[in-house]
KELOPA-508170 format. One record per residue (C-alpha): x, y, z. Coordinates in steps of 0.2 Angstrom, whole numbers, plus 5000, padded with zeros to 4 digits. Layout:
BEGIN
XYZ
...
END
This chain:
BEGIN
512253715086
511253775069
509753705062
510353625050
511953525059
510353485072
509553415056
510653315049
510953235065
509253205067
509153105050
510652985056
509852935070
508252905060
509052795046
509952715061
508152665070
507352595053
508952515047
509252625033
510952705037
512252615030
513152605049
511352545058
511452415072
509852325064
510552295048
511352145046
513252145044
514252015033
514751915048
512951885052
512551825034
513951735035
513451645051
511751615045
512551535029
513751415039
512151365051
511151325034
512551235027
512951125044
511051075044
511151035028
512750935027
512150845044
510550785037
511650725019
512850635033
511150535040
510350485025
512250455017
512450325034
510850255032
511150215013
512950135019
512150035033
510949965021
512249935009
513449855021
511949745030
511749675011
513649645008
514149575025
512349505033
511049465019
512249325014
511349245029
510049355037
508749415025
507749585031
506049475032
505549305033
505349205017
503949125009
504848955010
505848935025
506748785019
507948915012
508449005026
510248985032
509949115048
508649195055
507949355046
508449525054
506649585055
506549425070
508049465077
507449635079
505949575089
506649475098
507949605104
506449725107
505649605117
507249555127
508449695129
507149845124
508350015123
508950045106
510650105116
510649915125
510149825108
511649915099
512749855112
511949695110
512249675093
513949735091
514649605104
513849465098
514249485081
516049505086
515849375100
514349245098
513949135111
512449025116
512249135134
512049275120
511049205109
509249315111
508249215096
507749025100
508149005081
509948955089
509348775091
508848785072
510348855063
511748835076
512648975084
513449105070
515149135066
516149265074
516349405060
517749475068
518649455050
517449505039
516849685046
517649835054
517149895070
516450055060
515449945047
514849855061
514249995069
513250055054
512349925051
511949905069
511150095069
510350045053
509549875058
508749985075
508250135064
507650025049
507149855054
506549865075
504749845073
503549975078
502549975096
501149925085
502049805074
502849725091
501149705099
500249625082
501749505080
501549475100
499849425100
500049315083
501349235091
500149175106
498649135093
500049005086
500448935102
END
């Protein structure tokens, strides 16, 4: 082998170590770009999807529930039709506790209320609510119901204030 074949060698295998030969194992190849992009676009899409689901369950508690159940207590109660959501909430924190127990909660006695269901002592107040069965999809349904427990479940903090002013009122 000549010195300059022993050369010219030499320099592949040093553009190959610092990435600048256009063969080199460090730099990156169009499938890596590639994958790079489609991991960037998933995580983007994925958090679009969430907030998109958390607009639509907002939307759809407003056009299927809010008819009844506002979000929070109103000044003047002598207009409520159904307890608010926020209440529910509570009272489903304080009773069933899991976010995974109070979905299932939720979905089954929207679809199927009865008395032995009923969580809220509002019940003796406004009567037992209709099935909605009719007027939302089990899809819809679940929507709202991820919504209510990601939007409207009160804080530990919020839980124990409303706790212990529930106890002063007593």
């Amino acid at each position: 082998m000549n010195v300059n074949s022993t050369t010219a060698m030499q320099q592949m295998q040093m553009r190959k170590m610092d990435g600048s030969g256009a063969n080199s194992s460090s730099c990156p190849s169009s499938f890596s770009i590639f994958k790079k992009i489609l991991i960037t676009a998933s995580l983007l899409l994925s958090v679009d999807s969430t907030l998109l689901a958390s607009s639509n369950g907002e939307e759809l508690f407003i056009q299927k529930c809010a008819i009844c159940h506002s979000m929070k207590r109103p000044q003047d109660k002598s207009t409520m039709t159904a307890p608010p959501a926020k209440g529910i909430m509570f009272h489903m924190s304080e009773d069933i506790g899991s976010d995974e127990k109070i979905l299932a909660h939720i979905k089954s006695f929207t679809l199927n209320p009865t008395k032995d269901k009923a969580i809220c002592r509002s019940v003796r107040r406004f009567g037992l609510m209709p099935s909605q069965k009719e007027n939302i999809t089990p899809e819809e349904l679940n929507t709202v119901a991820h919504w209510m427990i990601d939007n409207l479940k009160m804080t530990p903090q919020e839980y124990e204030r409303r706790k212990n002013r529930g106890r002063a009122n007593r």
